[in-house]
C-alpha positions as CSV (number, residue, x, y, z in Angstrom):
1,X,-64.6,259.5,250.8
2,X,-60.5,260.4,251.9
3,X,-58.1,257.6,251.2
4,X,-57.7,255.1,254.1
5,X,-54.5,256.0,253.3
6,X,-54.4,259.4,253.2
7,X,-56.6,259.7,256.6
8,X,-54.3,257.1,258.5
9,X,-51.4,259.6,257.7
10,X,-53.5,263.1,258.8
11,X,-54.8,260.6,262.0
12,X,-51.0,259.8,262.7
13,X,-49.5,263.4,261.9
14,X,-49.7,264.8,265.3
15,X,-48.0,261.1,267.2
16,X,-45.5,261.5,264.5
17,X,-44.4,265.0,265.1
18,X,-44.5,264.0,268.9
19,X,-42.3,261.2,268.0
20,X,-40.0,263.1,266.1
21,X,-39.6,266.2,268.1
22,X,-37.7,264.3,270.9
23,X,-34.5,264.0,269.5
24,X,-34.7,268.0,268.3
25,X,-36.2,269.3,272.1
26,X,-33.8,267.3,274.1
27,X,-29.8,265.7,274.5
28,X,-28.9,262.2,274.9
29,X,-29.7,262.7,278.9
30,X,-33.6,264.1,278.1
31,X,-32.5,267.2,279.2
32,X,-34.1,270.4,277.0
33,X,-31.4,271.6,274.6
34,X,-31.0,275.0,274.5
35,X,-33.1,277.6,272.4
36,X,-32.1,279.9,270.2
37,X,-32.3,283.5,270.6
38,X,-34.9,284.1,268.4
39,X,-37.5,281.2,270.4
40,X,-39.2,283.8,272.4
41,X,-39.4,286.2,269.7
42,X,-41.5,283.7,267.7
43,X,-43.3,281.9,270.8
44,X,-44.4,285.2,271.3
45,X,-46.7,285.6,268.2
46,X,-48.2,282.6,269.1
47,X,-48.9,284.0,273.1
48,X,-50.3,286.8,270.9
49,X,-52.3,284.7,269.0
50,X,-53.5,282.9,272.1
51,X,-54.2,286.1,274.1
52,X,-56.6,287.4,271.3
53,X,-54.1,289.3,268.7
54,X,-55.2,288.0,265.2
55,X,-52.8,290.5,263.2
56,X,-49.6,288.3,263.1
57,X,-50.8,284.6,262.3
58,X,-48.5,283.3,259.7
59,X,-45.0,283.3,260.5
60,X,-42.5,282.1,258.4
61,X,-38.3,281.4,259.1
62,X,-36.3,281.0,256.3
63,X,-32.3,280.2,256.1
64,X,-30.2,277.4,254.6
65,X,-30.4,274.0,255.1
66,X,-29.7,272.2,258.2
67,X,-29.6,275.7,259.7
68,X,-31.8,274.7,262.8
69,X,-35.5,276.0,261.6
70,X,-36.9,272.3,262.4
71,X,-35.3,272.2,265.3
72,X,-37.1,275.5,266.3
73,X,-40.9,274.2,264.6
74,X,-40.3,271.2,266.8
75,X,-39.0,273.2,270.0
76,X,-42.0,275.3,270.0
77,X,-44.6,272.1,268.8
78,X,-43.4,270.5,272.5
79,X,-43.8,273.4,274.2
80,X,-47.4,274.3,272.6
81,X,-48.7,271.1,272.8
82,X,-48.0,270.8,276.4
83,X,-49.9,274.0,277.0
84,X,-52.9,272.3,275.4
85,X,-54.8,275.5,274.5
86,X,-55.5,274.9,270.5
87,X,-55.5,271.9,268.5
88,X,-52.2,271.6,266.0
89,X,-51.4,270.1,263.1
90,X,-47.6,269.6,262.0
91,X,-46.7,268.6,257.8
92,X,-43.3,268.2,256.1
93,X,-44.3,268.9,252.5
94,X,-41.2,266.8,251.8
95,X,-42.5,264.4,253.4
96,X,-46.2,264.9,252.3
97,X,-44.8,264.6,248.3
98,X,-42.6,262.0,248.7
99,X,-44.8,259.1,250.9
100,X,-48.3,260.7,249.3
101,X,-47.7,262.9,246.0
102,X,-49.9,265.4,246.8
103,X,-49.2,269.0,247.8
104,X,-49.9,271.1,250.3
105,X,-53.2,271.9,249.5
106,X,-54.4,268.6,249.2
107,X,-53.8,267.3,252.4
108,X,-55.3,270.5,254.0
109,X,-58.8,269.8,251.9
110,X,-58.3,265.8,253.1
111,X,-58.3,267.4,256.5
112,X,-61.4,269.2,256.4
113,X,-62.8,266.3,255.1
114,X,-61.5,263.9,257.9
115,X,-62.5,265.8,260.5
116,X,-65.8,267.5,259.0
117,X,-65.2,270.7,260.4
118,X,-64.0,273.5,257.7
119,X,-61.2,276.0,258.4
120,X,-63.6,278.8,259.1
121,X,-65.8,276.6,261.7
122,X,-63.1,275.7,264.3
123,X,-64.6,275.4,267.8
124,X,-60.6,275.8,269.2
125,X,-58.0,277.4,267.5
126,X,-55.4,275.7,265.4
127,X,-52.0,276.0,265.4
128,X,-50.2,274.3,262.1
129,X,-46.5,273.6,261.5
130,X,-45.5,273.2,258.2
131,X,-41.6,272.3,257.0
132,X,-39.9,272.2,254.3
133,X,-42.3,274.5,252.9
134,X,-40.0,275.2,249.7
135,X,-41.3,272.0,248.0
136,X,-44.4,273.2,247.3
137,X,-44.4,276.4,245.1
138,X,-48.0,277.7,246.1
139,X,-47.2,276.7,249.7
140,X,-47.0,280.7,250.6
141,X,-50.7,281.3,249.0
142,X,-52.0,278.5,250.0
143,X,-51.5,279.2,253.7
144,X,-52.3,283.1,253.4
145,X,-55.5,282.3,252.0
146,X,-56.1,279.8,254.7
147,X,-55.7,282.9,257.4
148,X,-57.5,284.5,255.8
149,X,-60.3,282.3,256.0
150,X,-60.4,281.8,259.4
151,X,-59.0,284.1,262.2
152,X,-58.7,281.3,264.7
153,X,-55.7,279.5,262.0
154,X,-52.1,280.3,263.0
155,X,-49.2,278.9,261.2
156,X,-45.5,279.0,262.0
157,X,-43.8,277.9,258.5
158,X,-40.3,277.4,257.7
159,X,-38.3,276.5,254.9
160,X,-35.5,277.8,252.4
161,X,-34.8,280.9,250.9
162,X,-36.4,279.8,247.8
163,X,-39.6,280.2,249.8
164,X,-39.4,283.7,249.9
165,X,-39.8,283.7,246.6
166,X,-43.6,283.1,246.4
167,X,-43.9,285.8,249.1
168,X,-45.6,288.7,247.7
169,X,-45.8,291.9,249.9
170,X,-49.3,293.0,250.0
171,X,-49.9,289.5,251.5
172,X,-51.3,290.8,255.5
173,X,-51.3,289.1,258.8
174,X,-47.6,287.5,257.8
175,X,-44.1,288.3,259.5
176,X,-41.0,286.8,257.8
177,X,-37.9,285.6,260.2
178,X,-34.6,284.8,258.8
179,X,-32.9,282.4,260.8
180,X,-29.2,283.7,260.9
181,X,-25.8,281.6,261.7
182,X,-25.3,281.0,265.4
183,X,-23.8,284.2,267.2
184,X,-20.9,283.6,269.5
185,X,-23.0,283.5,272.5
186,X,-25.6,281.3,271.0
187,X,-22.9,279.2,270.5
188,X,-21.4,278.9,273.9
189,X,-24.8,278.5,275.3
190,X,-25.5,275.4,273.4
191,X,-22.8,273.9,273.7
192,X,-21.5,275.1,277.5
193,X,-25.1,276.1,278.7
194,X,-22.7,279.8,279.3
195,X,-25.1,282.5,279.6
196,X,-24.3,286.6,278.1
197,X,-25.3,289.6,280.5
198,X,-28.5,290.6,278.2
199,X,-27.7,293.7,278.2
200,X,-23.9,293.2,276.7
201,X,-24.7,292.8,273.3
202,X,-26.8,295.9,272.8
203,X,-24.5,298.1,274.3
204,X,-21.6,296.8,271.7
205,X,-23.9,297.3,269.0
206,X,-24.9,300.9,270.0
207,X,-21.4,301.8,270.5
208,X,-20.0,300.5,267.4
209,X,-23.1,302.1,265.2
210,X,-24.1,304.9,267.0
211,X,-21.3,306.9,268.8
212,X,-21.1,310.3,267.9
213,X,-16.9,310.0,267.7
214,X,-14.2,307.5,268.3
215,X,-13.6,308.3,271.9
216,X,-17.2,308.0,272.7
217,X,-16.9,304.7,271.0
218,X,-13.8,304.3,272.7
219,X,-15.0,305.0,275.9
220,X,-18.4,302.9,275.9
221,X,-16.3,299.5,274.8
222,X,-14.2,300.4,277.9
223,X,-17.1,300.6,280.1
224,X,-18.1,296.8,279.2
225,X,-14.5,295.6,278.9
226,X,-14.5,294.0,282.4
227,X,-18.1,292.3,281.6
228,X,-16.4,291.2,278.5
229,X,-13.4,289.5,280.5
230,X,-14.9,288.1,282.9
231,X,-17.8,286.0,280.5
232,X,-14.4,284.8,278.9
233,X,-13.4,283.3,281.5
234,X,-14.1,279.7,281.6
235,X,-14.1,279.5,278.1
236,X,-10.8,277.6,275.9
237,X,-9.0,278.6,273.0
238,X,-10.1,275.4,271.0
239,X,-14.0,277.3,271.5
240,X,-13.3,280.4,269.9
241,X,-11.6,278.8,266.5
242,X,-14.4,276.3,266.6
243,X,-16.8,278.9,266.1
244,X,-14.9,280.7,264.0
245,X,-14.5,278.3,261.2
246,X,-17.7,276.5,261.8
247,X,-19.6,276.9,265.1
248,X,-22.0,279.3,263.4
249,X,-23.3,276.5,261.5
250,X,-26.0,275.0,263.8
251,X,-25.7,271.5,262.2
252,X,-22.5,270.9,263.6
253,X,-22.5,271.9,267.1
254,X,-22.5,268.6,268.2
255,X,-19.2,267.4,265.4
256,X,-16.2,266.9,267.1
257,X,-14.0,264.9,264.7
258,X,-12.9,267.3,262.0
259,X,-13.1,264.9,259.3
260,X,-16.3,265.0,260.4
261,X,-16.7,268.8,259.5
262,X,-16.3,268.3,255.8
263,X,-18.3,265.6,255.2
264,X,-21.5,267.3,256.9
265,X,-20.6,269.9,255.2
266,X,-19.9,268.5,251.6
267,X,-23.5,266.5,252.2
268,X,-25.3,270.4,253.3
269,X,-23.8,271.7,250.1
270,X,-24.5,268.8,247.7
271,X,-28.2,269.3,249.0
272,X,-28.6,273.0,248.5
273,X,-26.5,272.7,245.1
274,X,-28.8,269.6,243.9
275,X,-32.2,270.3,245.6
276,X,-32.3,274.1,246.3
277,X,-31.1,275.1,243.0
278,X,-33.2,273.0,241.1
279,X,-35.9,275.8,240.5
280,X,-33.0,277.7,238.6
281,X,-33.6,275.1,236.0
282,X,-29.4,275.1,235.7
283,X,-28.2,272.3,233.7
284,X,-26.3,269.4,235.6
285,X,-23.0,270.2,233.7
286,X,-23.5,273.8,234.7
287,X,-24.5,272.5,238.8
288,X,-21.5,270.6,238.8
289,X,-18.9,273.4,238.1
290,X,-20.4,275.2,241.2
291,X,-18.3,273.8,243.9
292,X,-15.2,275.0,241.4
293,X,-16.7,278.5,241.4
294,X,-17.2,278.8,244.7
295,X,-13.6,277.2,245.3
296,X,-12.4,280.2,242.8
297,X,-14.4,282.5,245.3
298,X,-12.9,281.8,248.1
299,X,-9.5,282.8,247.4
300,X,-10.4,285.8,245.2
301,X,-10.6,289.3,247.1
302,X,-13.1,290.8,244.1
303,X,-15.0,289.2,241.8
304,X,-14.4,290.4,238.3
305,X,-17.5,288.3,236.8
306,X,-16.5,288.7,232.8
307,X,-12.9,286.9,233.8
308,X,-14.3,284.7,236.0
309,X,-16.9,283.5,233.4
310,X,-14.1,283.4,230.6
311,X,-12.4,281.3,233.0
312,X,-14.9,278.6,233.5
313,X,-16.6,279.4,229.5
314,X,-19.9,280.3,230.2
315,X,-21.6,284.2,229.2
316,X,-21.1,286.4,231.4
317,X,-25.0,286.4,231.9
318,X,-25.0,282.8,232.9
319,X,-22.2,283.8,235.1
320,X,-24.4,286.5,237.0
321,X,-27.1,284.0,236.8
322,X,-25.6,281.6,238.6
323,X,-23.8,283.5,241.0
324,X,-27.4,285.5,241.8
325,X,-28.9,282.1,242.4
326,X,-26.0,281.2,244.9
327,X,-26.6,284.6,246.6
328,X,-31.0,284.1,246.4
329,X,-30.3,280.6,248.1
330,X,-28.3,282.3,251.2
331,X,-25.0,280.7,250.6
332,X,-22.9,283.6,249.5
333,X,-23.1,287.3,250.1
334,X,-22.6,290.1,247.6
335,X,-20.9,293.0,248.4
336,X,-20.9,296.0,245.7
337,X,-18.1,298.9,245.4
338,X,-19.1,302.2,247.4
339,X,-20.2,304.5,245.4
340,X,-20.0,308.5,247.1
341,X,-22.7,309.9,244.8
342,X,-26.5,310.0,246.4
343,X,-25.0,307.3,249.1
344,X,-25.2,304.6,246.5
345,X,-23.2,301.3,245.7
346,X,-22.4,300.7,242.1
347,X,-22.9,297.3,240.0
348,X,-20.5,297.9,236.8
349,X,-17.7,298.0,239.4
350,X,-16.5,294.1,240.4
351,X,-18.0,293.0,243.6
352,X,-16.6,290.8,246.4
353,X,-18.2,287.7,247.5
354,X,-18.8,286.2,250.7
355,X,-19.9,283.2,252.4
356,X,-22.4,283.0,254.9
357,X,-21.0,281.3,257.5
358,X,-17.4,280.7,257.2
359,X,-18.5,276.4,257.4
360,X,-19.1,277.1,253.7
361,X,-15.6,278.7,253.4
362,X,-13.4,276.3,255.1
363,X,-14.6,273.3,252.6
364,X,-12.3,274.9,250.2
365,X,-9.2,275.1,252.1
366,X,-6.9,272.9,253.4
367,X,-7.2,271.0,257.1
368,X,-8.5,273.1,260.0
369,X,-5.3,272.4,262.5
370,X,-2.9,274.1,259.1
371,X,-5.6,277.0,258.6
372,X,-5.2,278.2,262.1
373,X,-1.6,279.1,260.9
374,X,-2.5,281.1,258.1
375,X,-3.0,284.9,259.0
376,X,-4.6,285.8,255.4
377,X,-7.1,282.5,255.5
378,X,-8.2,283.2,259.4
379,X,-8.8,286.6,258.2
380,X,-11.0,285.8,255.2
381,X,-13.0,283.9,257.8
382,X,-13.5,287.2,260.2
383,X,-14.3,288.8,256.8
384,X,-17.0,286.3,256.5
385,X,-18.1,286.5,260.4
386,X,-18.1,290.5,260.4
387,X,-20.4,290.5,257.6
388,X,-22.9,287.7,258.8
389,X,-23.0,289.9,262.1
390,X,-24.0,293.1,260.5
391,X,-26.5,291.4,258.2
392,X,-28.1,290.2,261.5
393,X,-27.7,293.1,263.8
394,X,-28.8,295.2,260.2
395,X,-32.4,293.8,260.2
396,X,-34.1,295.8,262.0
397,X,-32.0,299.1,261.3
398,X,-33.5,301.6,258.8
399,X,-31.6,302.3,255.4
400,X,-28.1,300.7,255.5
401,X,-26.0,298.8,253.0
402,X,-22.3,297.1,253.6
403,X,-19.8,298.0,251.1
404,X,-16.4,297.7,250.3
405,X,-13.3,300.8,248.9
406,X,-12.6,299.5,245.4
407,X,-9.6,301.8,245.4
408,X,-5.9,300.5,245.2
409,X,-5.9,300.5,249.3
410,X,-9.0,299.8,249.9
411,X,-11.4,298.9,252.8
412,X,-12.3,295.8,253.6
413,X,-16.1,297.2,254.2
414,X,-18.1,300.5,254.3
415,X,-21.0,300.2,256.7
416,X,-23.5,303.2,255.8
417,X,-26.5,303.6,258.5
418,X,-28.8,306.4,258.1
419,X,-25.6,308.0,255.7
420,X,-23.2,307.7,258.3
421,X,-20.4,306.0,257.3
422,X,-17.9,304.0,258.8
423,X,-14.8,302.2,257.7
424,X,-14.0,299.0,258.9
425,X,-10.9,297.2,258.0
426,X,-10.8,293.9,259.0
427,X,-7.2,291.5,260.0
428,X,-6.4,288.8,262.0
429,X,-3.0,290.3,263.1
430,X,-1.9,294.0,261.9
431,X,-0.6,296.9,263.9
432,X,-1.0,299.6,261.0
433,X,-4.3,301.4,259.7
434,X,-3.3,302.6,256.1
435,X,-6.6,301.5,254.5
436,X,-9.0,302.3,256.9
437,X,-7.2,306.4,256.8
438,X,-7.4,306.0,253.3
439,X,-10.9,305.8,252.9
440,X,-11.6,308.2,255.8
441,X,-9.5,310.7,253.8
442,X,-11.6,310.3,251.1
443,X,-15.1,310.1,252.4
444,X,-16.6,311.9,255.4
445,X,-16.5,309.1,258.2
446,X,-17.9,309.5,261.7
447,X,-15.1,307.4,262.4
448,X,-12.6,304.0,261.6
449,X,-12.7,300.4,263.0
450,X,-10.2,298.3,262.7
451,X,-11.2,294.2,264.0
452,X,-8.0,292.5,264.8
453,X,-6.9,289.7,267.8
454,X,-5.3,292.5,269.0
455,X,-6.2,294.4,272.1
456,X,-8.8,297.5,272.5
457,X,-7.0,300.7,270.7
458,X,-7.3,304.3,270.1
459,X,-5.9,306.6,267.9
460,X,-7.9,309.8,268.6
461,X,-6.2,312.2,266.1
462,X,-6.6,309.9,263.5
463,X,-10.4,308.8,264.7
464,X,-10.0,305.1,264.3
465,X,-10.3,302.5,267.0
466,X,-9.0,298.8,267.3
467,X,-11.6,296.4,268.3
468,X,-10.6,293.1,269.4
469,X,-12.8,290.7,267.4
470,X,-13.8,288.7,270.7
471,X,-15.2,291.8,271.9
472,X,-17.0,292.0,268.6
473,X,-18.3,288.9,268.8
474,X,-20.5,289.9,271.8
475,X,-22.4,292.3,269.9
């Protein structure tokens, strides 16, 4: 016989959910809040599902805390509920641990009990939501196997990075969806319901990555100036920095008091620090020298790992430890030394560090209203913006990697697609090009990029082109 108490909470789970979703699905006025980008992408499995495609039935969107993936689970519980075409069950394994002590696997057994119907007997199909899926280390296997068991079972199932780390890749009928920072345009439709020309961002990408030369790079960011201008517009100055130094953290779209910024902020880190990081089995003394790390980090250009563990006296293999855990939980990411020989990048070279999303950055400098008046800070931030685009535009590219010059001038990054490589050089303000010809002198480049405030640029003898980073930001 299940629990009374355990059968009340499975009998209450989908009136919960319901309960809970409204404040994720809509505003203050019951309007719907925007989606993200990536909604119809993953509604679309589940239209697959519906329609009869049984390959892709567990889904699962990872990304940092407070990053937006419940409000997403919840977004696209409203919208699948309303349909009413399978039954659905939604769980918080946090929640699931802390009010029952059970896992994840129990309370999927109590429900086959409950209901006396077993997985692989469903008269409708079933559509189950599980969050905070990183609490539970078997959580991955448990739900594979339960797909497996049944082909009318699909399961959207989000959680932290962590989780990726019971993934195993023979596993079948499973898609993984990282959940990345908020682009610019996701940003301004959130927050001022603005709406990008669909076909803008693509032909950014395209040009930046795939132009033969710099004047046909030139030449196709011409073409799309005037659509760039004119979706400008409307907008204000205090947007853009807004989204530069924290905008692309989803949790704080709707912060206005900047005082405001660093205490959601210190609380997001405090959590991954204290909860995420907990299955690196780091002691506390060694979690609480972390936010001095990443403070060190922050204002280093290269991270020399022996110094910087002499510096804070730990091993240089605890120091690699703990900086790889930073980098496995998605808060910081690594960027090697090029390395000309076979296309690789090199480890015994130091490697540079980056956050993110600049939100993580900017709780280690001083107040936002100074920041905006220093040129070397702002452009640490772009550094940190650049990067978190690429990584996202990157992940569905074929063989790439993002590297830096570790020469004496060196490049800010290296962006290698397909062996291609181009320089990109990256500053808030600068009207010279040094490093960027540098490194084009020494490797074969299809051709430079420098991403400055400053306006659209060509220098075709040299091969390099200006872009202005609100242009970029459209990619």
């Amino acid at each position: 016989m299940v629990d009374n108490v355990v059968q009340n909470f499975i009998a209450q789970q989908a009136d919960f959910a319901w309960f809970r979703a409204q404040s994720f699905v809509n505003n203050s006025n019951n309007q719907k809040k925007p989606q993200r980008n990536i909604y119809n992408q993953l509604f679309g499995y589940y239209k697959d599902f519906i329609e009869g495609d049984s390959n892709n039935r567990l889904i699962s969107l990872t990304w940092l805390r407070w990053s937006g993936k419940s409000t997403l689970l919840f977004q696209l519980f409203s919208e699948i509920e309303d349909e009413d075409q399978c039954d659905i069950l939604f769980f918080s394994v946090d929640h699931i641990k802390s009010t029952l002590s059970i896992n994840l696997s129990d309370i999927l057994n109590w429900y086959v009990e409950f209901t006396g119907t077993s997985f692989s007997h469903l008269n409708r199909p079933l559509c189950i939501f599980i969050d905070e899926a990183q609490f539970d280390t078997q959580a991955f296997v448990v739900l594979h196997s339960l797909i497996l068991s049944s082909s009318k079972v699909f399961v959207f199932v989000a959680g932290t990075p962590a989780l990726l780390e019971q993934y195993n890749s023979t596993f079948s009928h499973t898609i993984c969806e990282t959940l990345h920072p908020l682009s610019s345009a996701e940003y301004l439709k959130i927050t001022k319901q603005k709406y990008k020309i669909p076909w803008l961002g693509s032909s950014i990408r395209d040009a930046i990555f795939f132009s033969d030369t710099s004047e046909d790079l030139y030449k196709a960011l011409q073409l799309v100036a005037p659509e760039i201008n004119t979706y400008y517009k409307w907008t204000v100055l205090g947007d853009y920095y807004r989204y530069l130094c924290y905008g692309s953290f989803p949790h704080l779209i709707d912060v206005n008091e900047e005082s405001m910024v660093y205490e959601q902020m210190q609380r997001t880190l405090d959590r991954i620090l204290y909860k995420d990081l907990a299955y690196a089995k780091f002691h506390p003394d060694t979690v609480a020298l972390i936010p001095s790390i990443l403070f060190a980090l922050s204002h280093m250009e290269i991270c020399n790992i022996k110094k910087m563990a002499e510096e804070f006296n730990f091993s240089r293999s605890k120091m690699s430890e703990i900086l790889d855990a930073l980098e496995n939980s998605g808060l910081l990411r690594r960027m090697y030394a090029y390395w000309p020989y076979l296309g690789e990048v090199v480890s015994r070279r130091s490697s540079k560090y980056l956050f993110a999303t600049p939100a993580f950055r900017i709780l280690n400098y001083r107040m936002l209203s100074e920041l905006l008046l220093d040129s070397n800070k702002k452009s640490k931030i772009m550094e940190d913006v650049v990067a978190m685009y690429f990584h996202k535009a990157f992940d569905r590219v074929g063989k790439w990697t993002i590297s830096y010059d570790a020469n004496v001038w060196w490049t800010d990054m290296i962006v290698d697609i397909d062996e291609s490589l181009i320089p990109i050089q990256i500053e808030w303000n600068t009207e010279w090009y040094k490093e960027v010809a540098q490194t084009m002198k020494k490797y074969p480049s299809k051709y430079g990029i420098i991403i400055s405030e400053n306006q659209l640029w060509h220098d075709k003898e040299a091969g390099i082109v200006k872009i202005p980073l609100r242009m970029f930001l459209l990619m």
